[in-house]
C-alpha positions in Angstrom: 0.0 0.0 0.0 2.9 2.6 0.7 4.1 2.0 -2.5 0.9 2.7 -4.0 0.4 5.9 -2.3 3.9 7.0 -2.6 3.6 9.1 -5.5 0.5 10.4 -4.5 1.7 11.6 -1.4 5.2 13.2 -3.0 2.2 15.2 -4.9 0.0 16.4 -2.9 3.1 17.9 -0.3 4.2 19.6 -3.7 0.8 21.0 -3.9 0.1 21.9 -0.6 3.5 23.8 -0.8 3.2 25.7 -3.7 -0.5 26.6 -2.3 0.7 27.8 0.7 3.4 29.5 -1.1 1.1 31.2 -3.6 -1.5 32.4 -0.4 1.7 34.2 1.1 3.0 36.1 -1.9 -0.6 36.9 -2.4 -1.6 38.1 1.1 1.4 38.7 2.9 3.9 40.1 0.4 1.2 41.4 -2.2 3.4 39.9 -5.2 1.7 37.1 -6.4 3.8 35.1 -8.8 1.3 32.6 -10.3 -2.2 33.7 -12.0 -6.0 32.9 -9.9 -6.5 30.7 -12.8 -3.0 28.8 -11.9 -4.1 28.5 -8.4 -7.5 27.1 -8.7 -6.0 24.5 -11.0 -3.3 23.7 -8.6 -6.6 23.5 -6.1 -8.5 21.5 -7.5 -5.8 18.9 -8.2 -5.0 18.9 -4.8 -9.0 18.0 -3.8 -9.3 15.3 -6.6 -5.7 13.7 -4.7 -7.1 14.2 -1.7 -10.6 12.8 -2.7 -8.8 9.9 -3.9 -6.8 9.0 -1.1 -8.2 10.3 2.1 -5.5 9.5 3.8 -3.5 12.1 2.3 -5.6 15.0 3.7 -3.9 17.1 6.7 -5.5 19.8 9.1 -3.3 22.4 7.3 -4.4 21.3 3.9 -5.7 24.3 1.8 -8.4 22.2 0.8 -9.5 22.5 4.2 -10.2 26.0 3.4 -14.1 25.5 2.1 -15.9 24.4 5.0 -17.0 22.0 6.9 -20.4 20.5 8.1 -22.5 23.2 10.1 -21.9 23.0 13.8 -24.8 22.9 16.3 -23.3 25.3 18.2 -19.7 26.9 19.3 -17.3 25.1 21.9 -16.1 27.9 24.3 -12.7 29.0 23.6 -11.0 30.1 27.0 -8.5 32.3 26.7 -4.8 31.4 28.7 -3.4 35.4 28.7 -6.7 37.6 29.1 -8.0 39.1 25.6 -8.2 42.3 27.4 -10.2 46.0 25.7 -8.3 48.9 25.3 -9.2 52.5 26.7 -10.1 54.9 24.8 -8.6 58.6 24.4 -10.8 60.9 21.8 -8.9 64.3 22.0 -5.4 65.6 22.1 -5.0 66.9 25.8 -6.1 62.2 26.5 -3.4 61.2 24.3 -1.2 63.2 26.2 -3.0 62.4 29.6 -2.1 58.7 28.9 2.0 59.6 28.4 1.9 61.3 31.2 0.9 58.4 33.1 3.2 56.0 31.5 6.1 58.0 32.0 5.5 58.8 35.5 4.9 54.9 35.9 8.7 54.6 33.7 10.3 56.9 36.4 12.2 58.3 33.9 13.3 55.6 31.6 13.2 56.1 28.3 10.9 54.4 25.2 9.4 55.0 22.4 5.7 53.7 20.9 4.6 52.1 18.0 1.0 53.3 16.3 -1.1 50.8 14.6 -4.0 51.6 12.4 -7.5 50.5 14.5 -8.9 47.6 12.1 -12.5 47.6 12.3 -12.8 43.9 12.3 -13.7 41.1 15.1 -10.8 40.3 17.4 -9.7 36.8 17.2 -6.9 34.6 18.7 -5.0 32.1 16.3 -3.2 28.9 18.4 -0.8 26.8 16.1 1.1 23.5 17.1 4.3 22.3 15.6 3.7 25.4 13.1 -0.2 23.7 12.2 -3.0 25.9 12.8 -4.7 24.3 15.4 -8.0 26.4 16.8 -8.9 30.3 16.6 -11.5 31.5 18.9 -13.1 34.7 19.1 -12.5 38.0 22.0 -16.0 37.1 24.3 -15.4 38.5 27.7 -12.0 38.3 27.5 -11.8 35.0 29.5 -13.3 32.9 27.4 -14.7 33.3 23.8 -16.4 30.9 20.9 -14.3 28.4 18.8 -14.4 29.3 15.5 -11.6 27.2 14.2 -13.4 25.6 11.0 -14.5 29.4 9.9 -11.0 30.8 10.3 -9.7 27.9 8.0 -11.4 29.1 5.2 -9.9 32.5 5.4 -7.1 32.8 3.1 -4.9 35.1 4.6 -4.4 32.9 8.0 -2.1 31.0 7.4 -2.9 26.8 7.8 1.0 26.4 8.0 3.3 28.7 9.5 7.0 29.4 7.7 10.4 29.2 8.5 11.9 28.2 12.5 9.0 28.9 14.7 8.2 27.5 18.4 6.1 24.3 19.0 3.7 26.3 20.2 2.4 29.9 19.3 -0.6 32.4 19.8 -1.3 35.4 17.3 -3.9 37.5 17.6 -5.5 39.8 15.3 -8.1 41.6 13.4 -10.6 39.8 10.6 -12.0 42.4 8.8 -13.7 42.8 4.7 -12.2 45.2 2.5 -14.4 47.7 0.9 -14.0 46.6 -2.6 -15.3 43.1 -1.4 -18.1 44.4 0.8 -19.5 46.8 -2.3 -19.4 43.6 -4.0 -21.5 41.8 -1.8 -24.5 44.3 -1.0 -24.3 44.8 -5.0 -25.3 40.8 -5.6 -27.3 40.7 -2.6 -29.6 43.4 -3.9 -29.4 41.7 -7.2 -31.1 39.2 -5.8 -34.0 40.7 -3.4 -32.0 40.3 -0.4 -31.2 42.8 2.6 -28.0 44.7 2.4 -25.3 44.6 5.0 -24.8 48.1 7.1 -21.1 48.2 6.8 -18.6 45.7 6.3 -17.6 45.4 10.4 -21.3 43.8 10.7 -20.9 41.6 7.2 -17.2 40.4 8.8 -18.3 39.4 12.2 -21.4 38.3 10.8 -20.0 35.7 8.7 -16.8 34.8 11.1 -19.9 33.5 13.9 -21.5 31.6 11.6 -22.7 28.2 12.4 -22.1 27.4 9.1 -18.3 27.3 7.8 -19.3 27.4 4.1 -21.2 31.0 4.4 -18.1 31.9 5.6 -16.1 30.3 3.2 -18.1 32.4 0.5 -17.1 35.8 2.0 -14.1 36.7 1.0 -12.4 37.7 4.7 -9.1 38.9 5.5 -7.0 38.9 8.3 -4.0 41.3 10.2 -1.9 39.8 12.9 -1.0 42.7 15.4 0.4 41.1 18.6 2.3 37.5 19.3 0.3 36.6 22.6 2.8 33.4 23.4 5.3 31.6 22.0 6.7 28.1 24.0 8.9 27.8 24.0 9.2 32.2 24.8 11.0 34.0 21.4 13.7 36.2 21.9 12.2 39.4 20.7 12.2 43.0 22.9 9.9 44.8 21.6 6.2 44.8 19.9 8.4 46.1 16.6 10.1 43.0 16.9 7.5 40.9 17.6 5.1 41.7 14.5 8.7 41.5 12.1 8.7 38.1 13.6 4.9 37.1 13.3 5.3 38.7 9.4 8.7 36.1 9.0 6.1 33.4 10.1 3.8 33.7 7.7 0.8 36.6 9.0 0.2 39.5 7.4 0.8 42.8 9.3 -0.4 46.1 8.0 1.8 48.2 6.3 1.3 51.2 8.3 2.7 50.6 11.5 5.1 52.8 12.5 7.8 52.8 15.4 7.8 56.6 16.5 9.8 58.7 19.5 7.0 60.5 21.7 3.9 61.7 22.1 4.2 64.7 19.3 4.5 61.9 16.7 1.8 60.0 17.6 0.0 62.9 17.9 1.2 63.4 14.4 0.3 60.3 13.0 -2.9 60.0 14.3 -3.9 63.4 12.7 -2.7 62.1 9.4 -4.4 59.2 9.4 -7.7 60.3 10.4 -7.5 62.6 7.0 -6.2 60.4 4.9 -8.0 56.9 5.8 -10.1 57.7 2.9 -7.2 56.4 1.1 -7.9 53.0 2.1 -9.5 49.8 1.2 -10.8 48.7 4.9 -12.4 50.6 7.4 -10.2 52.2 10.3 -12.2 54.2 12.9 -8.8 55.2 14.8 -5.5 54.4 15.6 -3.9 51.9 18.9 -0.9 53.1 20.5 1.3 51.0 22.7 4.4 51.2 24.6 7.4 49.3 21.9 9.5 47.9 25.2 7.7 44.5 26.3 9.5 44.3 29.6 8.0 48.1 30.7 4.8 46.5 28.8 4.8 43.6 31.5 5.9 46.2 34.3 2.8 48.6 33.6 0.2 45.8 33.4 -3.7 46.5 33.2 -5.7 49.0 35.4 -8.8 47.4 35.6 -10.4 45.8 32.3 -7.6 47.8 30.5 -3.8 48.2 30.0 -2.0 50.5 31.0 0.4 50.3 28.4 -1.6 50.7 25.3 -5.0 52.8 24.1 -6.8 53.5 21.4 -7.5 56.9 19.8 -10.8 57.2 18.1 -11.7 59.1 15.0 -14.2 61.4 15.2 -17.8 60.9 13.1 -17.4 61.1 9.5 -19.8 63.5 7.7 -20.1 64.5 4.0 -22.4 67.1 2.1 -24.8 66.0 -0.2 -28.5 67.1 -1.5 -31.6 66.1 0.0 -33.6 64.8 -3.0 -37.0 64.1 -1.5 -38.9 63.4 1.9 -41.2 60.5 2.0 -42.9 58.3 4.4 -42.4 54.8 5.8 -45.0 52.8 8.1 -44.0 50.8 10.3 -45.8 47.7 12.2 -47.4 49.7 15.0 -48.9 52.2 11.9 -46.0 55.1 13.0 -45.8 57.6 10.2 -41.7 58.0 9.9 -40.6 60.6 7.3 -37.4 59.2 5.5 -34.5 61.5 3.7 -33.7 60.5 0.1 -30.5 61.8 -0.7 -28.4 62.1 -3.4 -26.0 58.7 -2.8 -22.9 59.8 -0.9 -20.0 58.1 0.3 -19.9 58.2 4.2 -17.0 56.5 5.9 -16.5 54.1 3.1 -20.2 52.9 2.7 -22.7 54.3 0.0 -25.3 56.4 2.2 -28.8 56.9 -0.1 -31.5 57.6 3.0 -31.2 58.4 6.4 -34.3 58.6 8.7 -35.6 62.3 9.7 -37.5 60.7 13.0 -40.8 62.8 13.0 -42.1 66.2 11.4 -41.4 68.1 14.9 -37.3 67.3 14.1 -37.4 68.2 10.6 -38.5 71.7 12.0 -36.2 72.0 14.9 -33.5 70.8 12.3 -34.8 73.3 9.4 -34.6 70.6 7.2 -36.2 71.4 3.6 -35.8 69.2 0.3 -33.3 70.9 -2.0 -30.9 71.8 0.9 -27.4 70.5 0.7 -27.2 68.2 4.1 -24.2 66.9 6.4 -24.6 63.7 6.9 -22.8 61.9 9.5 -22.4 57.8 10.2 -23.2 58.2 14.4 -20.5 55.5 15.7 -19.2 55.4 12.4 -22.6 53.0 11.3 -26.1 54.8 11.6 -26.4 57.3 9.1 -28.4 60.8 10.2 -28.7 64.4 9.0 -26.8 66.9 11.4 -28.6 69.5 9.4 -29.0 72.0 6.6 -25.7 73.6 4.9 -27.6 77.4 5.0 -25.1 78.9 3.5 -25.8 76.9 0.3 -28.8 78.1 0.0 -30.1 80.2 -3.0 -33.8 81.0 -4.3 -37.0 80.2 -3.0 -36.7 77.6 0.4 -38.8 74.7 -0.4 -41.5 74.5 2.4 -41.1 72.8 5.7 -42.1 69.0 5.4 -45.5 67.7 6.6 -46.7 64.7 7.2 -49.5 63.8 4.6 -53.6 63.7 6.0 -53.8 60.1 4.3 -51.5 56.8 4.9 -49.4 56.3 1.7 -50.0 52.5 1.5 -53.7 52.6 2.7 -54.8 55.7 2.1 -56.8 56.0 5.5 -56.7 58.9 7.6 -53.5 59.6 9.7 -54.1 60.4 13.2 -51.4 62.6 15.8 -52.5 61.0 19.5 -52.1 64.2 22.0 -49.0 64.0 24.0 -47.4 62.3 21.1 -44.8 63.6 18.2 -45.9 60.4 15.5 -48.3 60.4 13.6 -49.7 56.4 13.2 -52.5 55.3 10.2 -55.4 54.6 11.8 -56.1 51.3 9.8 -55.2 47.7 11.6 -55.6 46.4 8.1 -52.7 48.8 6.6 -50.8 46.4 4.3 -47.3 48.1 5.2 -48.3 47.3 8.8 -49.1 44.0 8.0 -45.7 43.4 6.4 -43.9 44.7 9.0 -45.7 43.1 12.1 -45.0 39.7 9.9 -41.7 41.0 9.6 -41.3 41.4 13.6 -43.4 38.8 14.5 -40.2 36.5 12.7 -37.5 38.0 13.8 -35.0 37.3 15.8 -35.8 39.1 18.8 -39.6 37.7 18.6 -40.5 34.4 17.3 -37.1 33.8 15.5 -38.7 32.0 12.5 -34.9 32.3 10.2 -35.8 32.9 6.7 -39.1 34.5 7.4 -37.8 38.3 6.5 -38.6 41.7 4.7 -38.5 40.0 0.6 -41.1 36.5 2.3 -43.1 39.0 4.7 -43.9 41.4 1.3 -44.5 39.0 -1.3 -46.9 37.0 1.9 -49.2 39.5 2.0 -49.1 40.9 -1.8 -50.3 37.3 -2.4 -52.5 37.3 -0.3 -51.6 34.3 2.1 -51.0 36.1 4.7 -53.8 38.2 6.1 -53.1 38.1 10.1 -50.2 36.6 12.2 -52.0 33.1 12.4 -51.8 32.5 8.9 -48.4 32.0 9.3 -48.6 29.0 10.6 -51.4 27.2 8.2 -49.4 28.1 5.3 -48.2 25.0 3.3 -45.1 23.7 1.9 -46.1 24.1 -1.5 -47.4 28.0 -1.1 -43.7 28.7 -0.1 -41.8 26.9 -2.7 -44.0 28.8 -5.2 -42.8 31.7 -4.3 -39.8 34.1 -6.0 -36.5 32.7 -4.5 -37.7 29.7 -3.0 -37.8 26.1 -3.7 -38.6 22.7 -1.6 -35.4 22.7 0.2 -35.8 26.8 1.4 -39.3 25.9 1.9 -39.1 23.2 4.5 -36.6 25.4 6.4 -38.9 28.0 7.1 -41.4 25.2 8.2 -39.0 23.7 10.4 -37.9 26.9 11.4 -42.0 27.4 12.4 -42.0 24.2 14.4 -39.4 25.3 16.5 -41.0 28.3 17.2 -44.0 27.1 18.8 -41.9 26.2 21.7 -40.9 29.9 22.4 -41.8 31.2 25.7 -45.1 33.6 26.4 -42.7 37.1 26.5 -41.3 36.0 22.9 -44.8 36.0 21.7 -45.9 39.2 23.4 -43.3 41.0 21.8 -43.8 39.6 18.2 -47.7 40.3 18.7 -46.4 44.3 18.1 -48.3 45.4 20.8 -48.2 49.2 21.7 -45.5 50.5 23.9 -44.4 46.0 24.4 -40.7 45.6 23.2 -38.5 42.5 24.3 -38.3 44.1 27.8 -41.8 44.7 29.0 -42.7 41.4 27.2 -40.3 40.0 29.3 -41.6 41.7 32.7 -45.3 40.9 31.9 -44.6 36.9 30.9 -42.5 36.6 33.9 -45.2 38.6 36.1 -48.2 36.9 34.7 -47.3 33.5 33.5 -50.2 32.5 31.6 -51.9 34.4 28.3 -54.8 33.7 29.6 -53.9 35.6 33.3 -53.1 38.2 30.5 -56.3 38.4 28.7 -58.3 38.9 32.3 -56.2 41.6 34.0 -57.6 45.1 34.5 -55.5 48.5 34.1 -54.7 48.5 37.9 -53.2 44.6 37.8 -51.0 45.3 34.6 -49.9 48.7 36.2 -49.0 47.0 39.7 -46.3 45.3 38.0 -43.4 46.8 38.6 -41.9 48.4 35.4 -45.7 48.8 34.1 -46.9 51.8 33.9 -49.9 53.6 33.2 -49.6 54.2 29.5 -47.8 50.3 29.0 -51.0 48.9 31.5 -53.6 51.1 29.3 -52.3 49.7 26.1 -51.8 46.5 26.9 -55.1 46.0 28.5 -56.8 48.0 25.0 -55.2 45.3 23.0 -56.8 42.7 25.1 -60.4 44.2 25.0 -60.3 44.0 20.8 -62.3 40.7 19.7 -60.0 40.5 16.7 -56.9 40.1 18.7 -58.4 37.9 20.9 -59.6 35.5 18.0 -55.8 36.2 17.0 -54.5 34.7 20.0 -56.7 32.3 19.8 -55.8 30.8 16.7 -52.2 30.9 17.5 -53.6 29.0 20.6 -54.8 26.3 18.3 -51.8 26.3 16.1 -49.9 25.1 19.2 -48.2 27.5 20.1 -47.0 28.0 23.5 -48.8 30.3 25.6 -47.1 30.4 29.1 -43.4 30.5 30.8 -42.0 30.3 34.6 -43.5 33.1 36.7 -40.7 35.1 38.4 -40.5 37.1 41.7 -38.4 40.3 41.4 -35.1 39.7 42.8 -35.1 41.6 46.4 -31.1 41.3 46.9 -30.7 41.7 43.5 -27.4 44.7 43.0 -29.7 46.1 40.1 -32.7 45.8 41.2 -34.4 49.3 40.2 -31.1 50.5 38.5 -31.6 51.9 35.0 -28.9 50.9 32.5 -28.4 51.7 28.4 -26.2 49.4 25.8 -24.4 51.2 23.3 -22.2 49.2 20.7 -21.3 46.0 19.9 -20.9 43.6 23.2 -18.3 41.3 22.8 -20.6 38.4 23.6 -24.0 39.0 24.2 -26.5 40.4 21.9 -28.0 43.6 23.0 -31.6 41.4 23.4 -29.5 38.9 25.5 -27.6 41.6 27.8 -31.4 43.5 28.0 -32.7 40.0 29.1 -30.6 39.6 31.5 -31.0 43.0 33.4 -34.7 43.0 33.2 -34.5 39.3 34.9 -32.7 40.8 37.5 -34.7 43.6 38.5 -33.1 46.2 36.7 -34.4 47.9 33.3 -33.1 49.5 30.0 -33.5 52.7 28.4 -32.9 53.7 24.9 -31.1 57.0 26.3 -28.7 58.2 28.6 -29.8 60.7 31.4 -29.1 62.1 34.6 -31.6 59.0 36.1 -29.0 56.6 33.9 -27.3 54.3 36.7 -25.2 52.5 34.1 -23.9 52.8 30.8 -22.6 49.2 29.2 -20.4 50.2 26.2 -19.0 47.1 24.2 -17.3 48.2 20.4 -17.9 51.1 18.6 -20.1 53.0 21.0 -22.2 55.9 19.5 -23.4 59.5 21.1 -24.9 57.6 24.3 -21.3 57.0 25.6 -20.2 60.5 25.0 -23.5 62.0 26.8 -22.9 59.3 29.7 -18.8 61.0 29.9 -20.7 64.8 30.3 -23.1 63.7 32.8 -20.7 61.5 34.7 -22.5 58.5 34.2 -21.0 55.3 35.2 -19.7 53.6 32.2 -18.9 50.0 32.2 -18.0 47.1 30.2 -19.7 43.5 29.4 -17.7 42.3 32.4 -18.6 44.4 34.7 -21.5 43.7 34.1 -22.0 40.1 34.4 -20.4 40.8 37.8 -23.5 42.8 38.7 -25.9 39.8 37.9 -24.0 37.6 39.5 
């Protein structure tokens, strides 16, 4: 048999080598030497070898590269050296703050920094055995994150095989981010084909490095920067970070180009001032630049404050804005009938993503803003990802001012009559029917917050009710197999997943189903207070204004809505349909935490947690007493700000708000 295989073997290491070969010219050095048409034919000899004799096939492989079977879920990934967050410094007179600090902590020793471009990309650690790639796992707390080995395989700038004389063992860490280029590509064949465009390409990347699935990650096309060696056993003999990223490059990783070793605090200054001009320039998002202390002995000496280091912090950029004309004001209705005026502009690029609408919130803000069609806008990406118009560029105004924007007398989709509630700044359509509202409480109902039905989203919802199969929530769950695979983009196989999907969801708990039911003034967290409180749909269905309002959490305008919805016989034939559809209508009761730390505290979320969702981290809180507003406020308790935190953080830093992180905060509940 080993003769047999001999020759085969002697072939695929010759494959395997030039592959890896041709991946680090390509990635690393940026010189390819062989054509993408050469490499795929190199490939695919490789996987018929391989597919031949399966014995032949190594972890490092780059056939191993195009995923493997979906995974149920993620193994934890602890971390052995703490994946710690850095600070942040937004201005001048912090960047210099910090120096101060690590000089005085230096008594007077000398050293220099080196200044890294901030990736905006998902954090990742990279282990590798005998020079094999062995497992990657993502930030999470810090502690411990998610294994995500078989998705990292398929990106082709890690390397599967490290290069040259390296340690048995070794950790990297690093940045996996999507270029520009390739995240324009994507939203351009995802609206080719009907389906919802990624916000910018941080949420595409992260997005596709979590997924369950290693072959939707396989098909976007990732890349990867290396910017610190977290262990080496046995230890390297390198000083510096300098040294240490020359020495991860030698290996194999890519290291961005623009790192710099500078003096002092002048030249960082420098360079960070550049940089936030110039990142334009680039083909990847940057929202600001990490400086860190070049000497790892003082690195080791300073150690971590807290959550942070003391050696190292970030400086942010601040919001990108660009001018362009406001085209046109119209109207979108949402589930609950709201009226929202929406600003069609004239497509500008905003921090490297194509900006064509931004919403305008309700006709009281387009006044207070002066906001008229015809004006040249700024428009700004808050936290470098929501697009909103600051306001009007006056000065660029000339001729006759269009006339402040009202909201029209009749629904758009409907054509019913619009109503303003007193007290209230939104104007809602007055008719249950409204097909936009329809669409959208099908929409919510699905999603993943509510009843999580995957596959069930804005393209399925619309063409569910223009079709007519969908006329309430109910009929969601008689529809058959056959109705969905006639439908545009669907077929058996996408068909039975959204009725599997359904299945699954009749075993959601009673708050799930409150919040998908869109009922006034009921998001995830009072659902969650009134299933917990009550128990029982039913227990629901009989309480009175002063039950629901004696709940604490509830108050009057919540307990008057929610006890409305109860007393319309169409909702109540709604839910008792659903009722008959099996779906579950009850969950644990649960007494409010007395000893609880939070009980009664008010918190807000800003930016991307490193390991719960915002629904999760909101669920948590409200289980534990405490609630969650959507702004910050002198009555704000706590602010919990994971990545790329917007205005709210910035409003918690003037009021003097305490601001903590995703640790922090699963020390409170605990």
């Amino acid at each position: 048999m080993r003769e047999k295989t001999a020759a085969p073997r002697q072939r695929a290491e010759e494959l395997r080598e030039a592959l890896h070969e041709a991946n680090y010219r390509y990635y690393v050095l940026d010189a390819p030497t062989i054509s993408d048409a050469e490499y795929d034919r190199l490939l695919r000899e490789l996987q018929d070898l391989e597919e031949a004799h399966p014995e032949l096939v190594t972890p490092d492989s780059p056939t191993q590269r195009v995923g493997a079977a979906p995974l149920e879920t993620f193994a934890p990934f602890p971390h052995g050296r703490q994946m710690i967050s850095l600070g942040n410094a937004f201005t001048e007179e912090e960047l210099r703050a910090f120096d101060g600090r690590v000089r005085k902590l230096a008594g007077g020793r000398s050293f220099v920094y080196t200044v890294e471009l901030k990736i905006d990309g998902l954090a990742i650690a990279l282990r590798y055995r005998d020079g094999a790639f062995e497992r990657g796992g993502t930030r999470g707390d810090g502690r411990t994150g998610e294994d995500i080995t078989v998705n990292l395989r398929t990106i082709r700038s890690i390397p599967l095989r490290l290069r040259g004389n390296v340690p048995a063992y070794v950790e990297v860490r690093g940045e996996v981010y999507l270029k520009l280029s390739d995240f324009e590509r994507i939203n351009e064949r995802r609206a080719k084909n009907d389906q919802p465009l990624f916000a910018n390409p941080r949420n595409a990347a992260a997005g596709a490095v979590r997924q369950l699935d290693s072959a939707i990650t396989a098909r976007r096309p990732l890349s990867f920067w290396a910017y610190q060696l977290a262990a080496a056993e046995p230890p390297v003999d390198v000083a510096t970070q300098w040294e240490a990223l020359k020495r991860c490059g030698a290996w194999g990783f890519p290291i961005n180009p623009n790192i710099r070793r500078v003096d002092d605090i002048d030249a960082v200054i420098a360079f960070c001032n550049d940089w936030e001009g110039r990142r334009e320039e680039l083909d990847y998002e940057i929202d600001g630049v990490v400086v860190k202390v070049d000497d790892l002995a003082l690195e080791g000496e300073l150690g971590e404050a807290g959550r942070e280091p003391r050696w190292a912090i970030a400086y942010k950029f601040k919001p990108r804005e660009a001018y362009t004309e406001l085209l046109d004001i119209t109207v979108q209705v949402g589930r609950t009938g709201a009226l929202t005026p929406v600003a069609i502009l004239q497509p500008v690029v905003v921090g490297g993503v194509t900006v064509r609408n931004a919403t305008l919130h309700n006709e009281e803000e387009i006044a207070r803003r002066d906001v008229r069609v015809g004006d040249i806008v700024i428009v700004r990406r808050a936290g470098d990802v929501i697009p909103e118009i600051v306001g009007p560029v006056k000065e660029r105004r000339h001729g006759e001012l269009a006339p402040l924007y009202r909201i029209p007398a009749h629904c758009p989709v409907c054509h019913a009559a619009v109503d303003r509630p007193e007290g209230e700044v939104v104007y809602r359509c007055t008719n249950a029917s409204c097909p936009a509202q329809l669409k959208e409480r099908v929409r919510h109902f699905c999603s993943r917050g509510a009843m999580d039905i995957e596959g069930v989203g804005e393209q399925l919802a619309t063409q569910l009710v223009d079709r007519e199969l969908v006329h309430d929530l109910a009929d969601l769950f008689a529809l058959t197999r056959e109705q969905l695979a006639g439908l545009e983009r669907m077929g058996d196989k996408s068909a039975q997943n959204v009725l599997d999907e359904r299945e699954k969801a009749k075993t959601r708990p009673l708050w799930r189903l409150l919040n998908g039911l869109s009922i006034r003034f009921v998001g995830s967290q009072n659902a969650q207070v009134l299933g917990e409180a009550f128990g029982e749909m039913e227990a629901l269905e009989r309480a009175g204004v002063e039950e629901l309002t004696g709940v604490p959490g509830i108050g009057p305008k919540i307990g008057q809505s929610v006890w409305l919805f109860f007393q319309q016989p169409q909702n109540r034939q709604l839910i008792a349909r659903l009722k008959d559809a099996g779906l579950r209508m009850s969950q644990p009761r649960r007494a409010l935490p007395v000893a609880s730390a939070i009980a009664g505290k008010t918190f807000v979320l800003t930016g991307t947690l490193p390991v719960l969702t915002r629904e999760e981290a909101t669920a948590k809180i409200v289980a534990a007493g405490g609630k969650v507003s959507g702004s910050v406020s002198k009555k704000t308790d706590y602010v919990v700000a994971g990545a790329e935190p917007g205005s709210k953080l910035t409003k918690a830093q003037e009021l003097g708000v305490r601001i903590i992180g995703e640790g922090e905060l699963n020390e409170l509940l605990a």
